[in-house]
N, C-alpha and C positions, 0 to 999 in steps of 0.2 A: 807410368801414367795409363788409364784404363781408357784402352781405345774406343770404349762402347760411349755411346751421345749419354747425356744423364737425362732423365725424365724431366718432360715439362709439364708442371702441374696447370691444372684447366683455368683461368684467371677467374675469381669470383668479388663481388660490390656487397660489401654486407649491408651499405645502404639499401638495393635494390633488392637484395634478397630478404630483407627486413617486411620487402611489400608485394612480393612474388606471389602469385594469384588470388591478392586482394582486389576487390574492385573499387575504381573509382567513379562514381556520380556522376554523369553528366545529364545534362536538360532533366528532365522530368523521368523517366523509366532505364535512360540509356546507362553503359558502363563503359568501362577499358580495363585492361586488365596485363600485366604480363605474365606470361606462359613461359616465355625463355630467352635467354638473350645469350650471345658470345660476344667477349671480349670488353674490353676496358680504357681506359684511357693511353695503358701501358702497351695495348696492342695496337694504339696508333701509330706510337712512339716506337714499338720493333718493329712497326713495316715498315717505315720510312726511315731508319737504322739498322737495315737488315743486319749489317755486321757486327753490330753490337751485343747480337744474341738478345739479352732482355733487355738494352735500348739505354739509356742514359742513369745514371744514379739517383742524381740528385732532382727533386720535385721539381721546384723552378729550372731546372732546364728542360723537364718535360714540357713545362707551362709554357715555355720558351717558344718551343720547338712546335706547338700543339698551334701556339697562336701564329706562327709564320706560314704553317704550313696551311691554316684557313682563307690566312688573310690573303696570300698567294695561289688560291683555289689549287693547291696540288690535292686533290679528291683523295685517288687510289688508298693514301692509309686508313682514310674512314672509311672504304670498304670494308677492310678486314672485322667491323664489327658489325652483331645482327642483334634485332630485338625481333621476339613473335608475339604479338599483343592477340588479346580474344578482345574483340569490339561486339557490343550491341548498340545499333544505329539508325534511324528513319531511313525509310529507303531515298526519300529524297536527298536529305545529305549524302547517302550512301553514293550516289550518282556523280557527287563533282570528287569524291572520296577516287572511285576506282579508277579516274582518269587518270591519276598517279598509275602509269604502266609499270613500274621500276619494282614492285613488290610480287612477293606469292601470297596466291588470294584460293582463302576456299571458303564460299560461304554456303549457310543454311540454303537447299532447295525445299521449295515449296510446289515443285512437280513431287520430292520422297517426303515432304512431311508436312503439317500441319502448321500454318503462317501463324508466326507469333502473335498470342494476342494480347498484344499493346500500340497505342498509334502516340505519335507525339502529341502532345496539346498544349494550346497556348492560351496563355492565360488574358484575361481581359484591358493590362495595363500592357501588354507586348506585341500590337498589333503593330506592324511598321509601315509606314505609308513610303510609298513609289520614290523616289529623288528626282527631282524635274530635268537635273541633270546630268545623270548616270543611267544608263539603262537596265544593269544589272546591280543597280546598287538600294537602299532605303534610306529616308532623312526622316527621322524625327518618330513619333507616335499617334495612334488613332486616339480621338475623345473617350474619356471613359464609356460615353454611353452606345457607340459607336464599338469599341470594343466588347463592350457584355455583350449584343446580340453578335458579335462574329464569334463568338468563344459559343454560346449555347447553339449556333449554329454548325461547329464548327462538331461538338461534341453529337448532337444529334445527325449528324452524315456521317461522322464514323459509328456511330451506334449500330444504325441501319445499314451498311457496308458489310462491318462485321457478321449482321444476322443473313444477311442473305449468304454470303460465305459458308455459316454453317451449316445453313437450311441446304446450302445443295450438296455441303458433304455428307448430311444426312440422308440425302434423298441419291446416294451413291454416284453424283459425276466426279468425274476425274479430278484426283485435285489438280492439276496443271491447266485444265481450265475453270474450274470452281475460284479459281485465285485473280481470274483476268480484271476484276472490280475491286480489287483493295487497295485502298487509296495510299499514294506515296509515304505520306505520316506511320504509315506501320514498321514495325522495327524489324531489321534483319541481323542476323549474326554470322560474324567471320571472325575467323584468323589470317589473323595478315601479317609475313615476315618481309623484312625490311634492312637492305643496310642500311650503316650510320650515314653516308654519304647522300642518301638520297632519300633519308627519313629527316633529315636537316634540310634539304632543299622545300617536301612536301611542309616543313612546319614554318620556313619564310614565306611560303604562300598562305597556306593556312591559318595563322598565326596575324596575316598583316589585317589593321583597323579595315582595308577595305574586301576581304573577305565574307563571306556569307557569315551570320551571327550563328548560327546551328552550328555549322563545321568547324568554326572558333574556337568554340566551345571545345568542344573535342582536339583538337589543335595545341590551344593553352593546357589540358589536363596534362598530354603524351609530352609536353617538353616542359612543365616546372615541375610537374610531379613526378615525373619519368626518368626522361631522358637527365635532367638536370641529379639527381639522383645517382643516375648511373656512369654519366663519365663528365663529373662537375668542373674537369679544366676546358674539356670542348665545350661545354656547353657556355662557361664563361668566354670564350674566344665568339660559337656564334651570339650570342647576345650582343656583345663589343663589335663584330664586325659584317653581319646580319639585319638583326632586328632592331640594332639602334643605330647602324650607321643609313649612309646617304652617299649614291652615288653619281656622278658627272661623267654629264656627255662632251664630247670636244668642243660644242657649242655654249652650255652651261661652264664650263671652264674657261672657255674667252671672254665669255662676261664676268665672272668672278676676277678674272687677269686684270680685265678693264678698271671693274671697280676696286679694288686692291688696288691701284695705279693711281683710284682718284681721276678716272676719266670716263663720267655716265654716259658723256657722247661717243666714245668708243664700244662702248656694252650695248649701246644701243643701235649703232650700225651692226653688229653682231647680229641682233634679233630681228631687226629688218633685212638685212641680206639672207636669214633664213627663213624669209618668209613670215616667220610670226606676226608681222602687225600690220595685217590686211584690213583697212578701215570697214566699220559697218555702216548702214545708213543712217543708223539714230543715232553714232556718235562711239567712239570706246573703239573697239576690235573686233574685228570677228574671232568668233570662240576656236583656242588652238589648243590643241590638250596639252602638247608639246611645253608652250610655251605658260600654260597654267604650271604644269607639272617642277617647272623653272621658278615662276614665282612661288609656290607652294616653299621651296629650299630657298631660297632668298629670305622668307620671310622667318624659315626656323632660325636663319643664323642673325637675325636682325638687321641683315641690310635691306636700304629703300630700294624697291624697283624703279628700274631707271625710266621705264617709260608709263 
């Protein structure tokens, strides 16, 4: 027997390499793109089967093994995989984008070079108005008429933005400060690498309905046209256990216990001994996010709120 290890060849997605530095469309000027990724489905499967050398045979058991190992947040084997995407993005999304610390980020300076010119623009049916009840959030749309003058307003401020930008790198200041007035809406570009473990976490935030609609956007391209692509058993495992399940607190599961028993006055000592249903003066509750968040799940799976 020949003592020498035998070669491991590099694992390659001919799905993904089918779209390997095509770009994809987002919002109006923006793209994504993949530049490179390592590893596959199958290198989830060998890290968490180290002994197995390349990891189980047969598919369903990889699918097996792919879904327990999410559903039981053991992270570490989707480590073992990386994607490095080329993004062009508003700088303002770009802002909740970098908070994800978990990646390698190099993006375009505009101290070395000239600020892309393009700004995001919104169209006159897309204005979103405030949500009375979310602070960071939007409910519903602006009037058409109402929208067309934020849209031609919106296009004439980045107009003039832009021109004074040039006028002073014409007129030779710095571009590091020639840049201090362009407005968030201009696009920036990076490369951003990423393991799988933590490129799945930033896409259940990203990804969720109460997300910012701009960084959604972007969100939804990198996981159905991406990530789903590239290693289509995780990615069926987070969808399943992710982006469409629903989790419970020890409190939210006393009440289900309750109501599953057939006993609403037991569900309901539950949410009053934790406080939840502290009277208002015009009647109803005071507002508890907690326990909104509770009926919100109550109401997906068709049961009555008990109180």
């Amino acid at each position: 027997m020949d003592p020498r290890p035998e070669r491991i060849p590099r694992p390659g997605v001919p799905e993904l390499d089918a779209v390997l530095g095509r770009p994809f469309k987002v919002l109006d000027d923006g793209l994504v793109r993949v530049v490179d990724y390592m590893g596959d489905d199958a290198a989830v499967v060998q890290a968490a089967r180290v002994s197995y050398g390349q990891g189980t045979k047969a598919v369903s058991d990889d699918r097996g093994l792919i879904r327990y190992l999410l559903r039981h947040r053991h992270t570490t084997p989707f480590e073992m995989c990386e994607l490095k995407l080329h993004v062009r993005v508003p700088m303002d999304a770009w802002r909740q984008w970098i908070r994800h610390r978990t990646a390698s980020v190099n993006e375009t300076s505009t101290r070395y070079s000239v600020a892309i010119d393009a700004a995001q623009r919104t169209a006159p049916d897309q204005w979103r108005i405030q949500a009375e009840n979310n602070k960071q959030g939007s409910d519903g749309f602006a009037s058409g008429e109402l929208g067309a003058r934020l849209s031609a307003e919106e296009a004439e401020l980045q107009d003039r933005a832009r021109a004074v930008y040039n006028g002073r790198l014409e007129a030779g200041v710095a571009r590091e400060q020639a840049r201090k007035d362009l407005p968030l809406c201009t696009y920036t570009e990076a490369y951003w690498k990423i393991d799988l473990h933590n490129l799945l976490h930033f896409l259940a935030l990203r990804m969720d309905p109460h997300a910012q609609l701009e960084i959604r956007e972007y969100a939804n391209v990198i996981g159905r046209d991406i990530v789903s692509r590239w290693v289509p058993l995780v990615w069926e495992a987070f969808e399943d256990y992710r982006l469409g399940a629903s989790s419970f607190s020890r409190l939210e599961t006393g009440i289900l216990a309750a109501l599953g028993a057939g006993d609403p006055d037991r569900a309901l000592a539950v949410a009053r001994d934790a406080g939840w249903l502290q009277p208002a003066r015009n009647g109803g509750y005071l507002r508890n996010r907690e326990r909104q968040e509770c009926e919100a799940k109550l109401q997906a799976l068709n049961l009555t709120v008990p109180w």
